[in-house]
C-alpha positions as CSV (number, residue, x, y, z in Angstrom):
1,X,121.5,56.4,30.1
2,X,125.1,57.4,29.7
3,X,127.6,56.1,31.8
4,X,130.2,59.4,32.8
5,X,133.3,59.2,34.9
6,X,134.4,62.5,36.3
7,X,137.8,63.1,38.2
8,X,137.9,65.4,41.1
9,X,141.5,65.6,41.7
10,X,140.6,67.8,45.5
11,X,138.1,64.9,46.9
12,X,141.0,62.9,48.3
13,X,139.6,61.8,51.5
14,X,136.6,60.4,52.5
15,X,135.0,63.2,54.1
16,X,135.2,64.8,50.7
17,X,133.7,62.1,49.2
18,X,130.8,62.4,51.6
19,X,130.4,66.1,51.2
20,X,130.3,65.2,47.3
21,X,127.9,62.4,47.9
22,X,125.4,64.9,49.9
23,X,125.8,67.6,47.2
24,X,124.4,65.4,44.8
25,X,122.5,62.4,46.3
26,X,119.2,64.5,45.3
27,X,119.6,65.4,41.7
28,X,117.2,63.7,39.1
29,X,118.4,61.5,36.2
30,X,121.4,60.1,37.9
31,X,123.0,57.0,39.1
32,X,125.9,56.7,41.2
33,X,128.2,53.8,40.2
34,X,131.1,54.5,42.2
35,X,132.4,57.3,44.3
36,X,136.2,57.2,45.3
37,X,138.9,59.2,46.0
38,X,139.6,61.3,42.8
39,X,136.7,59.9,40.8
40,X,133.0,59.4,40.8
41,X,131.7,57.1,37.8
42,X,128.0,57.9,37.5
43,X,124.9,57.3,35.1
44,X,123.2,60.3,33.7
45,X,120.0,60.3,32.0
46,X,120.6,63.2,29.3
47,X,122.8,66.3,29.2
48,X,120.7,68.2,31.7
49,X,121.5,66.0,34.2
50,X,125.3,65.7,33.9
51,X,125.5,69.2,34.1
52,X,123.7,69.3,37.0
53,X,125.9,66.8,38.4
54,X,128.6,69.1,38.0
55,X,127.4,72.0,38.8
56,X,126.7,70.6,42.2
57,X,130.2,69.6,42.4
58,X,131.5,72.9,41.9
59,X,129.4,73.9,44.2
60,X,130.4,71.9,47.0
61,X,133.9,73.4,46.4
62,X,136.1,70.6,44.4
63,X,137.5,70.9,40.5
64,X,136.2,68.9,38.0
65,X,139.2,67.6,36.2
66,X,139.7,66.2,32.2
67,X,136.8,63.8,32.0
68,X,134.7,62.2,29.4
69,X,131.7,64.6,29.7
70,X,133.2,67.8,30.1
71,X,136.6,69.8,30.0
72,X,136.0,72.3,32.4
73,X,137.7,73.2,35.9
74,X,136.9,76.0,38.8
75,X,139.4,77.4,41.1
76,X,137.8,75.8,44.0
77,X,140.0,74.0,46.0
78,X,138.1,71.3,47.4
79,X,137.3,71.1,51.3
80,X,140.8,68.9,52.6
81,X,143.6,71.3,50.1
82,X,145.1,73.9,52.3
């Protein structure tokens, strides 16, 4: 297992962390360590798994910031930025 920290600079408060936290409670070959506002620090089992991860992110409407995994951002805007 990898340990990954992600920022999510648009999950300020805690309903977007919850909305996060339902997005990706149900992916395989993960391991939330710590989900806060701004950052989720997470185990992943293999590369399949943190994309996943992110991709369900994205989907839930936030940006993935600079993190250790992955470079990428979306032009979502998160559920709480007007």
């Amino acid at each position: 297992m990898e340990n990954i920290i992600l920022n999510i600079p648009d999950m300020k408060s805690e309903h977007c962390q919850a909305r996060v936290n339902t997005a990706i409670k149900d992916i395989d070959g993960i391991q939330v360590q710590k989900l806060e506002a701004g950052k989720l620090s997470a185990f992943v089992d293999d590369n399949d798994a943190a994309e996943n991860l992110i991709e369900a992110i994205k989907k839930a409407g936030y940006t993935i910031g600079n993190n250790t995994t992955n470079n990428s951002s979306s032009t979502s805007s998160g559920c709480c930025v007007n």
